[in-house]
Backbone as JSON, one array per atom type, in Angstrom:
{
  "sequence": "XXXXXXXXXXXXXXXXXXXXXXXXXXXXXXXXXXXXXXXXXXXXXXXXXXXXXXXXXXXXXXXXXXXXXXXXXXXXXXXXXXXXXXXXXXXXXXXXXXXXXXX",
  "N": [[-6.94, -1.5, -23.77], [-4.9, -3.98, -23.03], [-3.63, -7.67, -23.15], [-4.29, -8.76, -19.8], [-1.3, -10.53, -17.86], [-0.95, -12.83, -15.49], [1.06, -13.19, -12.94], [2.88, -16.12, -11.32], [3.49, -17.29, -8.46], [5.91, -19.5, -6.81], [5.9, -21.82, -3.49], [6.47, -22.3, 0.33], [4.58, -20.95, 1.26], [2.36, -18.76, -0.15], [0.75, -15.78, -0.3], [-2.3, -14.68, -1.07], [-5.26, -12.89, -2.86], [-7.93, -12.4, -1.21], [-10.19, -12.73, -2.82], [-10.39, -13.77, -5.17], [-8.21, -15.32, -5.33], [-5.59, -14.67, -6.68], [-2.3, -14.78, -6.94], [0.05, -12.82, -4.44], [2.4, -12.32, -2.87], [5.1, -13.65, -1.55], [5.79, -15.59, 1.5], [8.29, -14.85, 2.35], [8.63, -12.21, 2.02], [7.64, -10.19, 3.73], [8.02, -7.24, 5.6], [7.36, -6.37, 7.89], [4.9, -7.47, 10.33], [3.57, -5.46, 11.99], [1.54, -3.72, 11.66], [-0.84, -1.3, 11.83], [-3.99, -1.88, 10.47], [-6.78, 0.26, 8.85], [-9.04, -1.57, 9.2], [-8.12, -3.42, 10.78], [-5.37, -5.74, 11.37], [-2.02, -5.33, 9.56], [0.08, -5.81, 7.42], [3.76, -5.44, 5.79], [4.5, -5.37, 2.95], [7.7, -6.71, 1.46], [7.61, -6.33, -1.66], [5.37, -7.06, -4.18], [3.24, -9.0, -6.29], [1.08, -8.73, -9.67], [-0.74, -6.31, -8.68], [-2.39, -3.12, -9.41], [-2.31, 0.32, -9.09], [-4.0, 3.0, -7.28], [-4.96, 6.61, -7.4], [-2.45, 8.81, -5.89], [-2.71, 9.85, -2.98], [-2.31, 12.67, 0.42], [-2.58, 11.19, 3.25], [-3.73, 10.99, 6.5], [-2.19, 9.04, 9.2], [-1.39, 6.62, 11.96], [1.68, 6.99, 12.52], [1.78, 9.31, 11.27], [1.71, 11.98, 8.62], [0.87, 10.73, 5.29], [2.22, 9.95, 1.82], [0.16, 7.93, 0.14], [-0.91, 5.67, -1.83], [-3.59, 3.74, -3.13], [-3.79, -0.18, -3.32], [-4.74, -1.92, -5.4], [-5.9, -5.14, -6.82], [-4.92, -7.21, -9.76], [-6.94, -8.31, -11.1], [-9.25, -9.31, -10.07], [-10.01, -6.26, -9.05], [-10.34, -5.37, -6.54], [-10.05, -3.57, -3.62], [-6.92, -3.69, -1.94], [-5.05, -2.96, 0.3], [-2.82, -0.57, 1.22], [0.17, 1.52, -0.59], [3.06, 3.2, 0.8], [4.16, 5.91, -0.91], [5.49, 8.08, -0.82], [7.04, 9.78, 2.23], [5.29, 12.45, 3.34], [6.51, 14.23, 4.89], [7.66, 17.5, 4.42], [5.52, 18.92, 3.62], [4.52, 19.07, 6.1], [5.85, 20.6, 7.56], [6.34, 23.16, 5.6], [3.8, 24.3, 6.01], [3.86, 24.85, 8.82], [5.39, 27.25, 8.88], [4.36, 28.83, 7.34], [2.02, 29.53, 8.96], [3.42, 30.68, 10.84], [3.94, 32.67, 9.51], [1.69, 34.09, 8.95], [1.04, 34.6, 11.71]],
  "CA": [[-6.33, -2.27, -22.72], [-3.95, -5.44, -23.28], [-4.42, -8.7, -22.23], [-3.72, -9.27, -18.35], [-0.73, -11.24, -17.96], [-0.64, -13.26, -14.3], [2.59, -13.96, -12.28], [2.18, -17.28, -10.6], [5.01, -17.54, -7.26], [6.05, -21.14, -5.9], [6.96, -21.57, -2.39], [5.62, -22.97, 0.64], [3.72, -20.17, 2.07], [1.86, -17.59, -0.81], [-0.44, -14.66, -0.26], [-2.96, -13.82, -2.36], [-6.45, -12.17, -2.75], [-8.93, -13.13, -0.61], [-11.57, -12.75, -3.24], [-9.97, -14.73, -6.51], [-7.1, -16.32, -5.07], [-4.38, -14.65, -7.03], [-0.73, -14.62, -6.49], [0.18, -11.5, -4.66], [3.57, -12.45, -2.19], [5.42, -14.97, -0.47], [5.88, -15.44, 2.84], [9.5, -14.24, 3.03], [8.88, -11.13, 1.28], [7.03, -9.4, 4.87], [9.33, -7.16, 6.36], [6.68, -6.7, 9.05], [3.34, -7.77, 11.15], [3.32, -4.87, 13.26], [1.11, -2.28, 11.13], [-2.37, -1.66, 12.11], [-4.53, -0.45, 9.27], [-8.05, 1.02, 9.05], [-9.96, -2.88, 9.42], [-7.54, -4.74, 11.72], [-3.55, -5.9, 11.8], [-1.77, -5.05, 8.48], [1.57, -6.77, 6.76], [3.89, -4.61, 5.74], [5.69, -6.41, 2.28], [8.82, -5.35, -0.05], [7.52, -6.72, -2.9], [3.5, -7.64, -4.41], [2.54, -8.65, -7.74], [-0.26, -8.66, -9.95], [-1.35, -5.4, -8.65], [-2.34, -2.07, -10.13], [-2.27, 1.4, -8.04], [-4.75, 3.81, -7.78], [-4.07, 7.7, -7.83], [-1.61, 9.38, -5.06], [-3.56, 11.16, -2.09], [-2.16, 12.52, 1.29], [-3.58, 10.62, 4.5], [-3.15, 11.12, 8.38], [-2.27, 7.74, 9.08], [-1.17, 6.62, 13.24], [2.61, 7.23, 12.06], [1.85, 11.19, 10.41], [1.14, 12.49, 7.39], [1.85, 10.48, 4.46], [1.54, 10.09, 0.66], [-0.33, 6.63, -0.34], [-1.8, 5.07, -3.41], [-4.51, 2.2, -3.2], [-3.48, -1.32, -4.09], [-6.07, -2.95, -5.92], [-5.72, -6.66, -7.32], [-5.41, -6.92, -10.85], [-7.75, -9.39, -11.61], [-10.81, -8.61, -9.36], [-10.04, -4.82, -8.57], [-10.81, -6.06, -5.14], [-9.02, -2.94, -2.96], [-6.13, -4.7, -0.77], [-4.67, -1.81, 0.99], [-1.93, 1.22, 0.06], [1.45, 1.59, -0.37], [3.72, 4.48, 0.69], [4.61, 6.49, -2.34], [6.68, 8.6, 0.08], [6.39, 10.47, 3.29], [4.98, 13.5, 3.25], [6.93, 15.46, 5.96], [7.78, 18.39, 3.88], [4.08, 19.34, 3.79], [4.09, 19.69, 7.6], [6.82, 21.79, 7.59], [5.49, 23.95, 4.79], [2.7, 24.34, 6.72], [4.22, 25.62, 10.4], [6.14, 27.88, 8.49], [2.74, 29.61, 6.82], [1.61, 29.89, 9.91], [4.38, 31.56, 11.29], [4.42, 34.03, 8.8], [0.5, 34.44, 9.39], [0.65, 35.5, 13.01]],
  "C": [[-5.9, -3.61, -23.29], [-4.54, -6.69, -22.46], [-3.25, -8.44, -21.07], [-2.34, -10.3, -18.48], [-0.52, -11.52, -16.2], [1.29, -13.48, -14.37], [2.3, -15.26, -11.36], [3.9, -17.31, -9.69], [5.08, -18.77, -6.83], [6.75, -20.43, -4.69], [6.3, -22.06, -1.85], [4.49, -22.67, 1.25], [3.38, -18.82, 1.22], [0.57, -16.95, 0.39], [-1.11, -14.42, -1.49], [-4.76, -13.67, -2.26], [-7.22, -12.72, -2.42], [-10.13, -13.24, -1.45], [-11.62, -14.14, -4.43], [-9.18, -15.27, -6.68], [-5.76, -15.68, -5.78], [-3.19, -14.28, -6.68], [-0.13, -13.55, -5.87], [1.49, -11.23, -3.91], [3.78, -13.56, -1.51], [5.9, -14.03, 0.71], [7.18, -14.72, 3.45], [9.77, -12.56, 2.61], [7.92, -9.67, 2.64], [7.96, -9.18, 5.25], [8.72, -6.61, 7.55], [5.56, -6.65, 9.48], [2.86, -6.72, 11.77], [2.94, -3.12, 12.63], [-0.55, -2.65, 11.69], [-3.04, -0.8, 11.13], [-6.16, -0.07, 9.95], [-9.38, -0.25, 9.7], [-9.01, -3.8, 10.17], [-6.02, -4.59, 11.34], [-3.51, -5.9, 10.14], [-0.37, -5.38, 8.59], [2.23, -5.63, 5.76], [4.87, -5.67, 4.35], [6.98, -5.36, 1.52], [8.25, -6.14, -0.99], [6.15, -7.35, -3.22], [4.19, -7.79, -5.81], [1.64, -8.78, -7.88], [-1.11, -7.58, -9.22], [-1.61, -4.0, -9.55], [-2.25, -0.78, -8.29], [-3.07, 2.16, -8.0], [-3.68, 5.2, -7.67], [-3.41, 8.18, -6.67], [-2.43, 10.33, -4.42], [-2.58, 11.14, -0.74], [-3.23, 12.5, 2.82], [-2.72, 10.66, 5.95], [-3.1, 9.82, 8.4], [-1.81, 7.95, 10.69], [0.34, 7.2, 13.5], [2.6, 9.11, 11.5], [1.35, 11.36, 9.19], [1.92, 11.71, 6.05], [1.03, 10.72, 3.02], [1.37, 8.8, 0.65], [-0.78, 6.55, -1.54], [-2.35, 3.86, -2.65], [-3.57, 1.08, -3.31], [-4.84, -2.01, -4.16], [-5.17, -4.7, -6.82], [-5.66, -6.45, -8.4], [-6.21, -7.62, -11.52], [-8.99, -9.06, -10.91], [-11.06, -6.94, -9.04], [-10.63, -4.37, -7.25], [-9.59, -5.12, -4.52], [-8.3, -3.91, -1.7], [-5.42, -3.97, 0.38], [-3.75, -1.01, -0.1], [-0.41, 0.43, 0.06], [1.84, 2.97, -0.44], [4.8, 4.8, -0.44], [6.0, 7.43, -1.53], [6.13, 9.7, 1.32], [6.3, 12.12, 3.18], [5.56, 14.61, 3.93], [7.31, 16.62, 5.48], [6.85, 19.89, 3.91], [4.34, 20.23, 4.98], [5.14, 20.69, 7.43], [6.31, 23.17, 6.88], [4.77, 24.85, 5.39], [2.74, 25.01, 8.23], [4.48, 26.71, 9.8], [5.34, 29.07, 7.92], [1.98, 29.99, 8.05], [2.08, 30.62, 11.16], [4.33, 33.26, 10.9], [2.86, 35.05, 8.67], [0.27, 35.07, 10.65], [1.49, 36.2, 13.04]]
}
């Protein structure tokens, strides 16, 4: 493993890890407030840094079936939430369709 290299953001309103403080979005980079995750209200951004990803699983989420990855911090490995890798709807389909051909 390499050394870490931080991104440091100016502006007048950052985000960043509640555990070790680091840099992880500005304020204009939310494209919205109005997610609710698993522990309370969830921010929905285009753009983080200084994260890593974990591995790609699909989760029922309030929205349907999707594919996610973790976001962990890269400096504490302090989990921060997911990001959608892409939506899974294919699956479901898949899936009626098997069960069609079952009864």
């Amino acid at each position: 493993m390499g050394k870490m290299f931080k991104i440091y953001l100016c502006g007048p309103r950052i985000y960043s890890c509640s555990n070790c403080r680091t840099h992880l979005a500005k304020h204009d980079q939310i494209v919205s407030k109005a997610f609710q995750g698993r522990h309370g209200r969830a921010y929905l951004f285009s753009n983080v840094v200084n994260i890593t990803l974990g591995p790609k699983e699909d989760r029922i989420l309030i929205t349907g079936l999707h594919t996610v990855a973790d976001v962990y911090c890269n400096c504490c490995q302090t989990i921060l939430g997911w990001k959608y890798v892409r939506q899974a709807t294919y699956f479901c389909m898949r899936l009626r369709c098997l069960q069609r051909l079952v009864f």
